[in-house]
Residue frames as qw, qx, qy, qz and C-alpha x, y, z in Angstrom:
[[0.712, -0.454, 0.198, 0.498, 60.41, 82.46, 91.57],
 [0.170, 0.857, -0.375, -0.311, 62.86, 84.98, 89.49],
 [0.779, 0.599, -0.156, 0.100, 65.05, 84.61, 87.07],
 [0.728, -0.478, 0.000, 0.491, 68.55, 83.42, 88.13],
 [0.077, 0.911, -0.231, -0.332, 71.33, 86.42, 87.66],
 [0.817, 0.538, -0.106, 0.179, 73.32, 85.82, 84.59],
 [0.814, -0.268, -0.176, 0.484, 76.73, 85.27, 85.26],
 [0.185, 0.527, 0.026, 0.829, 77.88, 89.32, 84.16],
 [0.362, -0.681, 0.074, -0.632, 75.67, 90.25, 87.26],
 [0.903, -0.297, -0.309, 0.019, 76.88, 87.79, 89.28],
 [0.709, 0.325, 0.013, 0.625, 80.03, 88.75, 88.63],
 [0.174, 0.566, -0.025, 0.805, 79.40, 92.26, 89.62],
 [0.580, -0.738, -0.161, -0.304, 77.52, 91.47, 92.54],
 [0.834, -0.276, -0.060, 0.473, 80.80, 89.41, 94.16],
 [0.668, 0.126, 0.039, 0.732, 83.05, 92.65, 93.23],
 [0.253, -0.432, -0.518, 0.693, 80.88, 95.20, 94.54],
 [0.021, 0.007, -0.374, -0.927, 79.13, 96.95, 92.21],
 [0.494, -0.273, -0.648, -0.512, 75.89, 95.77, 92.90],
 [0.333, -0.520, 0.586, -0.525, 74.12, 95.34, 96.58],
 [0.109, -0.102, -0.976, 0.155, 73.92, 91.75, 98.34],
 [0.487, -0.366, -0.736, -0.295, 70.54, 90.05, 98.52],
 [0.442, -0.806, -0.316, -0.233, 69.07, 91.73, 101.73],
 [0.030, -0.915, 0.383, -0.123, 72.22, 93.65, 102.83],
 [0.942, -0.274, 0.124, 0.151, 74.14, 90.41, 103.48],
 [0.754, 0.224, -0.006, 0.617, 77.29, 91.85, 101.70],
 [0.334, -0.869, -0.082, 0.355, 78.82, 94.50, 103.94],
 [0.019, -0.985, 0.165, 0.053, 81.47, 96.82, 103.17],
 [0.665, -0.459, 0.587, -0.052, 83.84, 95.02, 104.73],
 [0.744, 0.268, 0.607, 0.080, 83.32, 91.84, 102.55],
 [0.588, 0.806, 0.028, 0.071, 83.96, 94.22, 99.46],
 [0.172, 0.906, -0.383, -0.053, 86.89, 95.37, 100.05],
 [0.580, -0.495, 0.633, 0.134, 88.19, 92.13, 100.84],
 [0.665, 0.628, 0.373, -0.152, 86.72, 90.79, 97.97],
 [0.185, 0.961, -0.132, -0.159, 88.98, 93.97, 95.98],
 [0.340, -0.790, 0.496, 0.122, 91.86, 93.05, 97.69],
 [0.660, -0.018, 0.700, 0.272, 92.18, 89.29, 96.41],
 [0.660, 0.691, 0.246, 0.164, 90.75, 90.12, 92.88],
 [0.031, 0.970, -0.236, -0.058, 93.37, 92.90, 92.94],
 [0.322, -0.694, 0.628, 0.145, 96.19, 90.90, 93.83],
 [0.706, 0.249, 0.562, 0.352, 95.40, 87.89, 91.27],
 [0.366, 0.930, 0.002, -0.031, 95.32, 90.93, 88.85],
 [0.144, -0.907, 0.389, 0.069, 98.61, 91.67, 90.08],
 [0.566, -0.403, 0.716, 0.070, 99.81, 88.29, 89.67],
 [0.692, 0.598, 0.385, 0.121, 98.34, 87.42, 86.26],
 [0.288, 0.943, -0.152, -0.063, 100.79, 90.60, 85.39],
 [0.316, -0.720, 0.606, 0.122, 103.63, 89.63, 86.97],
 [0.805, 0.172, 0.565, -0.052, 103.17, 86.50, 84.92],
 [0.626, 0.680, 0.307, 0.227, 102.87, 87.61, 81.89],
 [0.171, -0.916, 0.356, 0.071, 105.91, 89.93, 82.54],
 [0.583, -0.505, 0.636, 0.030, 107.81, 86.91, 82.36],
 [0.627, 0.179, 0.752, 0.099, 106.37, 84.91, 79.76],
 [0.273, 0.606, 0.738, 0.121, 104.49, 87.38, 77.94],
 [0.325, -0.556, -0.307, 0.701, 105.93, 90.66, 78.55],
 [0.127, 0.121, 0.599, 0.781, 104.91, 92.25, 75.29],
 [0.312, -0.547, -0.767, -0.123, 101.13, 91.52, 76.47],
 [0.349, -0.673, -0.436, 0.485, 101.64, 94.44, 78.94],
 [0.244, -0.126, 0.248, 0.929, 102.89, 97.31, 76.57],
 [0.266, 0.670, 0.629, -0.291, 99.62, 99.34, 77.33],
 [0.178, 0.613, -0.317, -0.702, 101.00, 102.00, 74.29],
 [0.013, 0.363, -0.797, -0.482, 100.41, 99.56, 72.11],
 [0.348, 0.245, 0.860, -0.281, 96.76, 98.09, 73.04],
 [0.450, 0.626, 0.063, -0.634, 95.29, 99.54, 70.28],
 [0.566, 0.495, -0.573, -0.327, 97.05, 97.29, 67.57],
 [0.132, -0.366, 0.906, -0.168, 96.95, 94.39, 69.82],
 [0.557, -0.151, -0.661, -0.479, 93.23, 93.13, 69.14],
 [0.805, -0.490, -0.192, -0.274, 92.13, 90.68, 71.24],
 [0.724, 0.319, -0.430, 0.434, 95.46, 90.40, 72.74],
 [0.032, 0.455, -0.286, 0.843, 95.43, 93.10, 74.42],
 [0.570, -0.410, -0.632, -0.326, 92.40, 91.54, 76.79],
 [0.630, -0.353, -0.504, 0.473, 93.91, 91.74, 79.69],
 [0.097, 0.121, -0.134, 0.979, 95.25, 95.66, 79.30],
 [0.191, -0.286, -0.233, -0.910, 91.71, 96.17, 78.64],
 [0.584, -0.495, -0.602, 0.229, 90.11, 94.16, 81.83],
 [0.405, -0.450, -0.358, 0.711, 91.88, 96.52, 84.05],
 [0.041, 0.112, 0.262, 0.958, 91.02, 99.22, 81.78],
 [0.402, -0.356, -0.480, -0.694, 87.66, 98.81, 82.34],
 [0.541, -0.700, -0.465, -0.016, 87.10, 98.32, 85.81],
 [0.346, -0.174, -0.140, 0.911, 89.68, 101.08, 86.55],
 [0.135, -0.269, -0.235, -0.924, 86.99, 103.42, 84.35],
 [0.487, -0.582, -0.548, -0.351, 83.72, 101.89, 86.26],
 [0.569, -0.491, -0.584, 0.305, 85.28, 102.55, 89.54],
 [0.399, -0.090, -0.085, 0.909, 85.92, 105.83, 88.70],
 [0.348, -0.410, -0.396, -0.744, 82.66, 107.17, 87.32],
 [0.412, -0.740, -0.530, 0.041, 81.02, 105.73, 90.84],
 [0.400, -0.448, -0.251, 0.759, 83.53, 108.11, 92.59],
 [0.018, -0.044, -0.271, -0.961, 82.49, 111.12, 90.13],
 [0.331, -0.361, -0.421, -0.763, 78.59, 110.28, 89.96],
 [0.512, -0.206, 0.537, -0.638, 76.37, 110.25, 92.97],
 [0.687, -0.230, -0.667, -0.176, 75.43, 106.28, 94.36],
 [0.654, -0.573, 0.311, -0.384, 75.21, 104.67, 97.18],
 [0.990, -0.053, -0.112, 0.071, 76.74, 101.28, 96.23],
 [0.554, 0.631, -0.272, 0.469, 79.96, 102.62, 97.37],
 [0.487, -0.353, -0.560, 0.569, 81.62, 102.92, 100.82],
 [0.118, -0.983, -0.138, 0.036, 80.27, 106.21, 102.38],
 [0.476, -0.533, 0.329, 0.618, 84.42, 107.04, 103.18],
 [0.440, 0.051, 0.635, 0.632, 84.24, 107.36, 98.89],
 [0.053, -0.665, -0.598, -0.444, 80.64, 109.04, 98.83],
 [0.275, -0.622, -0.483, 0.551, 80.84, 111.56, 101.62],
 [0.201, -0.321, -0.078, 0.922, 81.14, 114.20, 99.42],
 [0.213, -0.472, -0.526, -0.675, 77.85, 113.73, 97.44],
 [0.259, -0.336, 0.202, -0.883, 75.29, 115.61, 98.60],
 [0.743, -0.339, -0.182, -0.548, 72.85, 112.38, 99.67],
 [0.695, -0.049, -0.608, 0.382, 75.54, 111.20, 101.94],
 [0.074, 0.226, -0.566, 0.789, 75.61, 114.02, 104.45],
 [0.492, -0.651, -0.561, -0.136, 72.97, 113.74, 107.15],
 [0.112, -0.689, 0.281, -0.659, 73.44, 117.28, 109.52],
 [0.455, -0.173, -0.682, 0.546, 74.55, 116.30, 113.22],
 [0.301, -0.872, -0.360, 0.137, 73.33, 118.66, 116.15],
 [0.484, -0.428, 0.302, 0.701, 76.96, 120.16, 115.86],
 [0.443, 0.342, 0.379, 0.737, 76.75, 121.29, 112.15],
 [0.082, 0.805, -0.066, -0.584, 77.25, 125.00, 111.39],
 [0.629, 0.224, 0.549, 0.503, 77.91, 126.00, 107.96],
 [0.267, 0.947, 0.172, -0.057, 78.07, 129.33, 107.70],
 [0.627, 0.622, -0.345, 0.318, 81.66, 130.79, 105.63],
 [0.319, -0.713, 0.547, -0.302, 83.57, 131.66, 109.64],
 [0.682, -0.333, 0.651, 0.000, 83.26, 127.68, 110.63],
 [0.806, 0.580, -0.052, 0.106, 83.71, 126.47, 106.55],
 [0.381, 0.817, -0.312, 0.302, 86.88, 128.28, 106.67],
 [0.466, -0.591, 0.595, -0.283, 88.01, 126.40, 110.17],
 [0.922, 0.258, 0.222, -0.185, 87.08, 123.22, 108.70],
 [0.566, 0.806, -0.168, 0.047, 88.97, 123.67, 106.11],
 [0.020, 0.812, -0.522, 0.261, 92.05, 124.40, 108.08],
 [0.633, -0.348, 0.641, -0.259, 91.40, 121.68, 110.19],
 [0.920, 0.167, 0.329, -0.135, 91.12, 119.05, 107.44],
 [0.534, 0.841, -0.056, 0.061, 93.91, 120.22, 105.66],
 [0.348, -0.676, 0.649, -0.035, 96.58, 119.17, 108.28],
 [0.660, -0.170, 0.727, 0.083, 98.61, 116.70, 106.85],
 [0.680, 0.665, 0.277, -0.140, 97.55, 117.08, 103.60],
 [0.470, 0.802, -0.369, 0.001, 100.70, 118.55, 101.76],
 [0.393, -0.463, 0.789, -0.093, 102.84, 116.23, 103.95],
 [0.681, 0.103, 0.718, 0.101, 101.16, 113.19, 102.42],
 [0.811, 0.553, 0.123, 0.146, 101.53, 114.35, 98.95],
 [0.029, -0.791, 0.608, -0.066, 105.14, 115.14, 99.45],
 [0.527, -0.320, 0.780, -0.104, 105.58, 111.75, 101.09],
 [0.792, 0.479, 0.356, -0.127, 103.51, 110.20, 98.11],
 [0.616, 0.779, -0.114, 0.016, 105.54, 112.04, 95.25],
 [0.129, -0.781, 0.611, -0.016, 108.93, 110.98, 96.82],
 [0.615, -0.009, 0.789, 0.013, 108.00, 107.08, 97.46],
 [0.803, 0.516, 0.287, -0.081, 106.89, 107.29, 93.85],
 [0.393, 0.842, -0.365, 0.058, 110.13, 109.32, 92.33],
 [0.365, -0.536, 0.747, -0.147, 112.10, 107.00, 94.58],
 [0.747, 0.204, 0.567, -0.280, 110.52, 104.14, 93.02],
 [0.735, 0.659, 0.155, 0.041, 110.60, 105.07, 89.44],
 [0.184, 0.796, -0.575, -0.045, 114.49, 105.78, 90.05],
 [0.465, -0.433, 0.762, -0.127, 115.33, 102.47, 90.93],
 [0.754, 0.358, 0.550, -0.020, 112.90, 101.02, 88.20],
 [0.329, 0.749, -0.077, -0.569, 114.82, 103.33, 85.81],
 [0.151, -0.504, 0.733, 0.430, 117.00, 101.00, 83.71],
 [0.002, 0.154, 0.909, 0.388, 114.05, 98.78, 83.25],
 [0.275, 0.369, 0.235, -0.856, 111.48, 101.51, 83.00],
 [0.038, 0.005, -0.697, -0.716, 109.57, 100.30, 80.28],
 [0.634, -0.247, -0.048, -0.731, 105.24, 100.59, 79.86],
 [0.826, -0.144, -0.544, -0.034, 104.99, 96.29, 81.57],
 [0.541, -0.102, -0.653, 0.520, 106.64, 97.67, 84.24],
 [0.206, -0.151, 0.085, -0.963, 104.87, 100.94, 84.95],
 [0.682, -0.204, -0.426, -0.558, 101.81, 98.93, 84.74],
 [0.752, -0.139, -0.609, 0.211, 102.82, 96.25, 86.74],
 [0.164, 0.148, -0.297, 0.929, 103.27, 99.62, 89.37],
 [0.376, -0.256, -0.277, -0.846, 100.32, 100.65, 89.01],
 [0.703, -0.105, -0.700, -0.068, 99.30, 97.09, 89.81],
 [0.439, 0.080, -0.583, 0.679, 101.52, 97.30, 93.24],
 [0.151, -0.078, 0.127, -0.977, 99.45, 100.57, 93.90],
 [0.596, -0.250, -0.140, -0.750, 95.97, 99.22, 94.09],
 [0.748, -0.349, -0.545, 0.147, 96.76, 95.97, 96.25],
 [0.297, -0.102, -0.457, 0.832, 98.70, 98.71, 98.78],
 [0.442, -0.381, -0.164, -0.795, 95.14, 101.04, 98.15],
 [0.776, -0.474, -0.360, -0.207, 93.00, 97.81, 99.67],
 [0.707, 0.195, -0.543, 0.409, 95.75, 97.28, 101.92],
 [0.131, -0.275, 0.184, -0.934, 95.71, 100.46, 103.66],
 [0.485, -0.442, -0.104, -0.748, 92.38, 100.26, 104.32],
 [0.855, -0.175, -0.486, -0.038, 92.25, 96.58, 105.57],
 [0.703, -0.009, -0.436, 0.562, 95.56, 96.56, 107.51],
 [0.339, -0.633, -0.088, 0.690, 97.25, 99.91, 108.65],
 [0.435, 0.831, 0.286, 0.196, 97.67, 103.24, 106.51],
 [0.727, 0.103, -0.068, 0.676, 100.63, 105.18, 106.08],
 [0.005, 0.383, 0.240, 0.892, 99.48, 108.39, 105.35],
 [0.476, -0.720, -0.323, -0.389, 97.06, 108.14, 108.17],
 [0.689, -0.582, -0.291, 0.320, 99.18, 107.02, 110.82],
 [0.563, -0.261, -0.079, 0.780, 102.31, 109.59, 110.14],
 [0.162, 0.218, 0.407, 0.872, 100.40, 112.47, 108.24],
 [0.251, -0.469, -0.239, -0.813, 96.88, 112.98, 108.69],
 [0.015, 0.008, -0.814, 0.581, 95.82, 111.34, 111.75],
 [0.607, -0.250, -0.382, -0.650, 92.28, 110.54, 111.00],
 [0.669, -0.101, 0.559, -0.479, 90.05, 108.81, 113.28],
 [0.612, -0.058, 0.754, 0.233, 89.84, 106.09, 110.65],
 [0.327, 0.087, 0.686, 0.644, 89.08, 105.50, 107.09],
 [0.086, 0.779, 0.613, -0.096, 85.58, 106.79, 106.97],
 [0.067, -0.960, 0.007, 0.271, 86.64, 110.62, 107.71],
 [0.593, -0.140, 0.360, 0.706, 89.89, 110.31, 105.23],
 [0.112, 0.752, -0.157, -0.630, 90.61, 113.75, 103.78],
 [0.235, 0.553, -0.671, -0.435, 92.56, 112.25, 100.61],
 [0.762, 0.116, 0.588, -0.247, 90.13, 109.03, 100.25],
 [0.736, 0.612, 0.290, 0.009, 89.46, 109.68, 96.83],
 [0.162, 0.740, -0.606, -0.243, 93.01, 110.81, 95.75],
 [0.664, -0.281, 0.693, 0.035, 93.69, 107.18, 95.53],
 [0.792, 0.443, 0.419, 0.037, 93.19, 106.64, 91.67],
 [0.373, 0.920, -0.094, 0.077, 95.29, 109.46, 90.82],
 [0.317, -0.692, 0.629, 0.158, 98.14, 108.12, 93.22],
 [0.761, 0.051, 0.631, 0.141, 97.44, 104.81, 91.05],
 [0.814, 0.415, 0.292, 0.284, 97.22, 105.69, 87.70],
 [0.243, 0.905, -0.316, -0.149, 99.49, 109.36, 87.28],
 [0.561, -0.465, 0.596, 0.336, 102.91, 106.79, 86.93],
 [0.652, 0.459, 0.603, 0.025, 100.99, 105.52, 83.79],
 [0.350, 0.934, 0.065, -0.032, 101.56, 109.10, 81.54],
 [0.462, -0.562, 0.511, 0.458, 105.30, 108.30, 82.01],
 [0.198, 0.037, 0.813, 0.546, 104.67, 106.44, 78.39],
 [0.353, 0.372, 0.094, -0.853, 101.79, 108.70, 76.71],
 [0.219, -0.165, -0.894, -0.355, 98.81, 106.57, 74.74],
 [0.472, -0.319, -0.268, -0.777, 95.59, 106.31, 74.96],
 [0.685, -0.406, -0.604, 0.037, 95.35, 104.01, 77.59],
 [0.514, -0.328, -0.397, 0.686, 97.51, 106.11, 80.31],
 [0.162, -0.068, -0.008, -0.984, 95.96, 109.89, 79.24],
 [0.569, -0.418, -0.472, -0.529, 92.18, 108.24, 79.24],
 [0.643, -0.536, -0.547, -0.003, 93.08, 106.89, 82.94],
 [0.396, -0.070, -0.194, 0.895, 95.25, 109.56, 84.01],
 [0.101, -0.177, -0.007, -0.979, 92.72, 112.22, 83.11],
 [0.706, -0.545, -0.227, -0.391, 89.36, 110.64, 84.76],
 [0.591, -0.399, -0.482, 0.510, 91.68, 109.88, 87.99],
 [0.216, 0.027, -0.173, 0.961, 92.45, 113.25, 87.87],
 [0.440, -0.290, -0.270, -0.806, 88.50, 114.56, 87.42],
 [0.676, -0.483, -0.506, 0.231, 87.92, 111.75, 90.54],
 [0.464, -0.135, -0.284, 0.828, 90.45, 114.37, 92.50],
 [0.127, -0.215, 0.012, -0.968, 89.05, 117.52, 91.46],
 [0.345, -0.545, -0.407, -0.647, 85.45, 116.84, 91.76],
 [0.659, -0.256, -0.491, 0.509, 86.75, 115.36, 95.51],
 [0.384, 0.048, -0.237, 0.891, 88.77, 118.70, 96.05],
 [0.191, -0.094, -0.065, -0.975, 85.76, 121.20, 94.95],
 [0.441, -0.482, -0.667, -0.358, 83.47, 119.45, 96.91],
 [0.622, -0.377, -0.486, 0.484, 85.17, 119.72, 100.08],
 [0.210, 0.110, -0.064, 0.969, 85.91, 123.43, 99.38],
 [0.395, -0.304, -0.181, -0.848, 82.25, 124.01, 98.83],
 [0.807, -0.435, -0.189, -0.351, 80.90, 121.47, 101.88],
 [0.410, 0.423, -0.747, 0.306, 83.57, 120.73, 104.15],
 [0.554, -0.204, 0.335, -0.734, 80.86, 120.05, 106.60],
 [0.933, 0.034, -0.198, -0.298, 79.91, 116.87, 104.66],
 [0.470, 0.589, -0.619, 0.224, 84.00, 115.39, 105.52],
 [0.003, -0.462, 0.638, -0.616, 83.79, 115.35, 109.52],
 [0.321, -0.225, -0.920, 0.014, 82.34, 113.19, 111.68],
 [0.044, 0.396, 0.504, -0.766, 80.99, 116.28, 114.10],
 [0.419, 0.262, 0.289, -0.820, 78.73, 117.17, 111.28],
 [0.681, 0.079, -0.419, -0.595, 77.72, 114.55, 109.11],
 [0.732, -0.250, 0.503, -0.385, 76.31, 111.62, 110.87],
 [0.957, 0.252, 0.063, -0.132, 76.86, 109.28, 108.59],
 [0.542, 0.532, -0.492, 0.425, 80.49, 109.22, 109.23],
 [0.360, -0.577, 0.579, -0.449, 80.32, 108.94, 113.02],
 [0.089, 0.278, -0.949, 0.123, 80.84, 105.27, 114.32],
 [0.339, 0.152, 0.818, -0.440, 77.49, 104.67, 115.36],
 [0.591, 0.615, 0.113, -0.509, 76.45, 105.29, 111.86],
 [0.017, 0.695, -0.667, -0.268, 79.16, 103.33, 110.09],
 [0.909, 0.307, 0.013, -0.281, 78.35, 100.65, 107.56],
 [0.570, 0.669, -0.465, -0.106, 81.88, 100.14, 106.56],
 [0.991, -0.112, -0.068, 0.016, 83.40, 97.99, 109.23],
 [0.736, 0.466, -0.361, 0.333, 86.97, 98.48, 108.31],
 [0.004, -0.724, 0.588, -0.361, 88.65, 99.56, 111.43],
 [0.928, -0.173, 0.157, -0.291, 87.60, 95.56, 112.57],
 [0.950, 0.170, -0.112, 0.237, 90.44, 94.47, 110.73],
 [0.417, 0.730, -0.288, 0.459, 92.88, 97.05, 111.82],
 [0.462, -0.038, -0.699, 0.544, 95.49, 96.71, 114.82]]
């Protein structure tokens, strides 16, 4: 009999970072998983907003010590989930991995020569400047109303807002799908991986080393996203990679949607 997993891999197996014991943890199960850990996250802030609100002043986590514990929780699984989206795995939904290369699997339909690249393209690209319009208004709308009490515990505590509405999306309904891009569902989202940059760019409002270290690897999540799709937009679509059509779909998620 093995050795039982120490509680650090336990730990990682329940939060998705690891695969279940003969595939028994689906997709599905992760993100719900996400959602709750997220939202105690969110609530441990809002807490300490209240009580503690000093505890959140991520410009300052550097002279806090062990104080700072919390800043640096989310700090660190904000950086591990960001390296999977930059390096090629698999332990990731495919909707997050479609644009490494050992996610595409060629359909009978792919073409890929520069005539249908350049349709692609066009075609995946509807909706796209709508939803970052719509994105950079609900945020500037946002941060005017939070202006009087704009301070880094509340930016954070944004941020915070932003990754239970990430899981949300996916789980529930999406905004940005239903009035913008009109995907077929999460799988084939164009702007999957923009999602760290819509979460952490609020963060550089108050410059430190915590909000430029997660501001610039969300951003390097985006690009490596952007200039994959430019160079393989072939891997994005369900007509040519199979592993994005429904009868290839591990993830599960439209199960929970209306």
């Amino acid at each position: 009999m093995g050795a039982r997993p120490n509680n650090l891999c336990r730990l990682m197996l329940n939060y998705g970072y690891l695969k279940g014991v003969n595939g028994m943890r689906t997709v599905l199960n992760h993100h719900i998983q996400k959602f709750i850990f997220r939202t105690l996250l969110l609530a441990v802030a809002i807490f300490l907003f209240f009580i503690y609100n000093e505890k959140l002043d991520f410009t300052a986590v550097l002279q806090q010590g062990f104080g700072g514990i919390f800043l640096w929780v989310i700090w660190i699984i904000l950086v591990i989930e960001m390296l999977y989206r930059i390096f090629p795995n698999t332990s990731i939904a495919i909707g997050a991995r479609k644009h490494f290369p050992r996610s595409y699997t060629a359909t009978s339909e792919a073409k890929t020569d520069v005539n249908d690249k350049a349709a692609m393209l066009k075609s995946l690209n509807k909706g796209v400047l709508f939803s970052l319009i719509g994105w950079l208004v609900a945020t500037a709308a946002i941060l005017f109303v939070l202006f009087p009490i704009l301070t880094p515990p509340t930016v954070l505590i944004l941020m915070l807002v932003f990754a239970v509405l990430d899981l949300a999306f996916i789980l529930f309904v999406c905004p940005f799908r239903v009035l913008f891009m009109k995907n077929h569902c999460c799988v084939t989202c164009r702007i999957y991986n923009w999602d760290y940059f819509m979460m952490c760019a609020p963060l550089i409002i108050f410059p430190s080393f915590y909000s430029i270290s997660l501001t610039l690897l969300s951003t390097a999540v985006l690009l490596r996203w952007e200039v994959a799709l430019r160079k393989n937009p072939h891997f994005f679509t369900r007509t040519t990679n199979k592993n994005l059509t429904c009868e290839s779909c591990e993830d599960k998620t439209c199960r929970k949607k209306p």
